[in-house]
N, C-alpha and C positions, 0 to 999 in steps of 0.2 A: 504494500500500500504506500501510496504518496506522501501522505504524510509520515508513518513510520520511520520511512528516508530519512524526510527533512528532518522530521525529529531528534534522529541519531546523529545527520550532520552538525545542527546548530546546537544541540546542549548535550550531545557525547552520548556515552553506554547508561541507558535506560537504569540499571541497578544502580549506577554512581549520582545520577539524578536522584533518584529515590533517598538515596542513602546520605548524601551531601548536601543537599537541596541544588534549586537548579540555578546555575548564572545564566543570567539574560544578558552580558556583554555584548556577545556572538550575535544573538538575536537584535537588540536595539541599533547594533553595527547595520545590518543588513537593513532594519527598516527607515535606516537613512535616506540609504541608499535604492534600495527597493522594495517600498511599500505596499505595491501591489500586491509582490509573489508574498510578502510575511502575513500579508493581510489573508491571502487566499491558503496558504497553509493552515492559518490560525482555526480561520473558520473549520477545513477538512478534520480539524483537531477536535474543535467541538463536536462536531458531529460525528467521532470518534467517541465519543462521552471522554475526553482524556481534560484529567486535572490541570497537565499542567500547560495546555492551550487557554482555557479559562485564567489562571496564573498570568501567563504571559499576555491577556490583554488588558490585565492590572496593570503589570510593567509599563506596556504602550501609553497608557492614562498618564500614569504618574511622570513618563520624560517628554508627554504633552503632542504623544505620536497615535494616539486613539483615533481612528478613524471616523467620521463625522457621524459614520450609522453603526460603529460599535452597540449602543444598546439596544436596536432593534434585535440583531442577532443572537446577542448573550441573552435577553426578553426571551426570545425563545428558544434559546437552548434548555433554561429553566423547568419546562414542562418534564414531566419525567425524573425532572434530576433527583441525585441524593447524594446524602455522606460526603464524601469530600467534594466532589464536583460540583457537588450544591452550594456547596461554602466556597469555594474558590470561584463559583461564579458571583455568589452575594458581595465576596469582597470586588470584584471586576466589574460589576454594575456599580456599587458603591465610590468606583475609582472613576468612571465616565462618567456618571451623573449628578454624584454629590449628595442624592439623595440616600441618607443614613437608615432608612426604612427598610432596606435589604436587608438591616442586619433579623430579621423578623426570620430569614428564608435560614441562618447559621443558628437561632434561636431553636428552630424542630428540629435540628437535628442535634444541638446540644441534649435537648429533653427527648429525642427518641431514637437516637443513633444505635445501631444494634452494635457495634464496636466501642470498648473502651477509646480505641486510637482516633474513630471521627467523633469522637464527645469531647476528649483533650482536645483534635486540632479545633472544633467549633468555639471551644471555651476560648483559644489562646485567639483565636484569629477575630472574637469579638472585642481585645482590645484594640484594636484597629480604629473602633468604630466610637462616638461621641457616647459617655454614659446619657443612661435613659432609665428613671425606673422599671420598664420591662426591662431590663440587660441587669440591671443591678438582681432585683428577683429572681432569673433564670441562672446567673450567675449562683447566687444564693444559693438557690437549688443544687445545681451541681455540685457546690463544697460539700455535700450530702454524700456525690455517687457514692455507692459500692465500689466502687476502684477507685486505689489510689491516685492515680496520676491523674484523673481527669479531675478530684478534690484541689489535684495540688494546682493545676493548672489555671481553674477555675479562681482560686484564690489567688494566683497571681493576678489575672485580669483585674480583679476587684482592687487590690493593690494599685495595679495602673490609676483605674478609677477615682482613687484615693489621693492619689498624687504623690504617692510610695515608691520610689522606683527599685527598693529591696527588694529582692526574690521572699516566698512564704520562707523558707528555709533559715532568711535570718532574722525572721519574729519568731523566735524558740517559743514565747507562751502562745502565739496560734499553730505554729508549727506541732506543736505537741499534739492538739487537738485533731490536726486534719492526718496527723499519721497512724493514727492507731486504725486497726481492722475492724474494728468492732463497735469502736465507740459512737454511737450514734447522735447519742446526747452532746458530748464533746463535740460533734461535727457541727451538728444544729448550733453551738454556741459560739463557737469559730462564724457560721456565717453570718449571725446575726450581729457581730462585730464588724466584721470587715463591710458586709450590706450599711451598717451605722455609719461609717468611715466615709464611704461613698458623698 
């Protein structure tokens, strides 16, 4: 497949992507240069359901290289979507349009993600986004999960919110709370602090 290709040409071996996260150098290189073809990969991408096409039309946004009808297309890549590709498109509409509302679409899958890893990346990638009572709430919520890392992650957002820019790890009296397996009471009193903080 076409994009495939491109894919491996412009940000390398697929697992190192994964594994590293991706540089967009390569890519905002070329959409200096040739917007069209980056433009028409992008899209093959989406309609790939691939992450990190959604991704890289956040990048486009943010170095001000977003194509004029970017949100038509990501608008309906949405239908369908979930778990990661839903959130990396919420933040990629978020980056072309400004409107902070998308983060609603990173909000379902923080509260129904069937993976602990898209409930951590939903939590961590709604700091991106301006607090809002729903996000401080949903946030909340998740210092709850059953899994650790999406507690922990969860409370760093809140953190951000906060205007903290410490990780959970170096507030030891909430840190204690969000690390135990069990403690639920603990957890609930962690969030109702950090949600206060907000």
């Amino acid at each position: 497949m076409e994009w495939d290709q491109w894919r491996r040409a412009v940000f390398g071996d697929p697992y190192l992507v994964w594994h590293d996260g991706p540089d967009f150098t390569s890519m905002l290189e070329r959409a200096r240069s040739d917007p069209a073809t980056v433009v028409r990969m992008l899209r093959a991408g989406l309609a790939a359901r691939d992450d990190l096409a959604a991704q890289a039309f956040r990048e486009l946004a943010v170095a001000g290289l977003a194509p004029a009808d970017a949100p038509v297309f990501l608008r309906a890549a949405v239908a369908g979507a979930s778990d990661e590709f839903l959130i990396r498109l919420a933040e990629a509409l978020f980056a072309v349009t400004g409107d902070p509302s998308w983060s609603a679409a990173i909000v379902s899958v923080l509260r129904g993600g069937r993976s602990e890893f898209t409930r951590l990346a939903a939590a961590m990638a709604l700091a991106g986004f301006p607090p809002a009572d729903v996000l401080v709430e949903a946030l909340a919520r998740a210092v709850q999960d059953p899994e650790y890392l999406v507690r922990y992650h969860a409370a760093n957002t809140l953190l951000r919110y906060a205007g903290d820019p410490r990780e959970i790890s170096d507030r030891p009296e909430l840190f204690e709370k969000i690390v135990s397996s069990a403690a639920r009471r603990a957890w609930r009193s962690a969030a109702a602090e950090l949600a206060a903080a907000v």
